[in-house]
N, C-alpha and C positions, 0 to 999 in steps of 0.2 A: 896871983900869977902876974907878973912883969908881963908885959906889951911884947918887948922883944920875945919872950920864952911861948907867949900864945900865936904869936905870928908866924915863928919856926913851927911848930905843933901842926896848923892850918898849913902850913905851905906842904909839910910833909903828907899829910891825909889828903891833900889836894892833890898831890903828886902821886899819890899809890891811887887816888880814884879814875884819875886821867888817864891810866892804863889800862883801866875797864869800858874806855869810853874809847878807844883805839886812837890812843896818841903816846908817847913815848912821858917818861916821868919826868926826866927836865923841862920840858915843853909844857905840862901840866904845873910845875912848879912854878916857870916864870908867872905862869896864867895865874896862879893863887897870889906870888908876891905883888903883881899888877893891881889885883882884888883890893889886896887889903892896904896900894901905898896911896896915900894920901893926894900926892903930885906926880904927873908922869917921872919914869925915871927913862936916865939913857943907855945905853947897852953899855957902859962903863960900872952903872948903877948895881946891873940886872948882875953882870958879873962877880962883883965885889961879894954881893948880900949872897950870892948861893952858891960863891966857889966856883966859878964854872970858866971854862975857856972860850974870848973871844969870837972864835971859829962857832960855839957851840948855842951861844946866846945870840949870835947873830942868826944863825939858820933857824934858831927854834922861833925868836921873833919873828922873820919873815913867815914860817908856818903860821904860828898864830894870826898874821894877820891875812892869810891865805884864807883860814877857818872865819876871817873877820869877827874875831873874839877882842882883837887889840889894834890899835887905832896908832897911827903916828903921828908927832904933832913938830913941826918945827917953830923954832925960837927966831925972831928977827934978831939979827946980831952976832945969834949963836952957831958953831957949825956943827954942835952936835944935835943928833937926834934923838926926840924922844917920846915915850913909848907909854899908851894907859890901856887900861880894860876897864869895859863899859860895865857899870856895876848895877845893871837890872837884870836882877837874876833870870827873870822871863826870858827876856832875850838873848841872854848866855844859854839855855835853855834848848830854847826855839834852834839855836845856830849847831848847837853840836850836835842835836837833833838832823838837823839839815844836812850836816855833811857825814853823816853817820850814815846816813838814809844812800848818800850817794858812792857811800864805800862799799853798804852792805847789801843792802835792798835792791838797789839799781843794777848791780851785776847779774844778779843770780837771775832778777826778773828779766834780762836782756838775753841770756843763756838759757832759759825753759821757755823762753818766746821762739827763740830760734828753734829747740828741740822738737816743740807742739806744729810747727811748720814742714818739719820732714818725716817722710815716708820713712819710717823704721822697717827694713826686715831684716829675715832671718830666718833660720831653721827651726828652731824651738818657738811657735807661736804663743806659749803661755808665759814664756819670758817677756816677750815682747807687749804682749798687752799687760803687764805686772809693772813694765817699767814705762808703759805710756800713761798709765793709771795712776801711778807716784807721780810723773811730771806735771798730769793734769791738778792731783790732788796741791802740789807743791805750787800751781802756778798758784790756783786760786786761794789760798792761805799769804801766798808772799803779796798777791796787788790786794786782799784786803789788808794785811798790814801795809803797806804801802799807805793805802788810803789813809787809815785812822792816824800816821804816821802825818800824812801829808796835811789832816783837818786840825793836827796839835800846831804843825808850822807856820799854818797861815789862820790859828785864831788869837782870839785876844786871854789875857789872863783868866775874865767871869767867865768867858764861855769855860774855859777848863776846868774851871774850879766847881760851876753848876751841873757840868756831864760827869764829874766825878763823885758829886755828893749826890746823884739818882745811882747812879751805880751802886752806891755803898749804902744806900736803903733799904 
């Protein structure tokens, strides 16, 4: 397989996977062709190799580095900008982890904090204790994933790979 036809392949499976991890697929495509280029490229770069419109690689790069998945670097001399992605998978990792956690996790546990705080009534009392009973059940399910979410962010690679391999004993 030619370099160029494995790179298309990889950008593409990176780009359908980054829509499972709640980012859009151009966004996830810059992210894999950043991956695998050797040298930063500039948003002229990013546009050329995947087709894409100005307008489109410009907004996705700033996401990106919103996510701080992708890094800017400026050239002395140069006025363009230009753009890498940090290639320790850990911490690509650790990061989409992180902002995942704050899109998904964060909400819902901000929203069943509030719920567990107020006085529910009603007419039907068995309703009401059935739905205060799912929010309790719902908080303590979401802060412990919280937790195990928050102990993958802030450890090191052996730590993950040691609490994985007693698991799988």
């Amino acid at each position: 397989m030619h370099l160029e036809e494995a790179k298309y392949k990889f950008i593409q499976s990176w780009g359908t996977l980054g829509s499972q991890w709640g980012i859009n697929r151009t966004m996830s495509q810059i992210h894999a062709l950043l991956l695998v280029s050797a040298e930063p490229l500039s948003a002229e770069d990013v546009m050329e190799q995947l087709n894409i419109s100005r307008g489109n690689a410009n907004m996705n790069l700033r996401a990106l580095m919103d996510w701080g998945l992708v890094t800017k670097e400026i050239r002395p001399g140069d006025r363009k900008e230009y753009f890498y992605a940090g290639k320790d998978m850990w911490e690509v990792a650790r990061k989409i982890t992180y902002e995942r956690r704050k899109r998904e996790i964060e909400p819902i546990l901000q929203v069943v904090n509030e719920l567990k705080k107020e006085n529910i009534t009603g007419k039907n009392k068995a309703e009401i204790a059935a739905f205060s009973d799912t929010i309790e059940e719902l908080s303590k399910f979401t802060n412990k994933a919280n937790s195990i979410v928050d102990k993958f962010i802030k450890s090191d690679e052996n730590w993950f790979y040691k609490t994985l391999m007693k698991l799988v004993k």
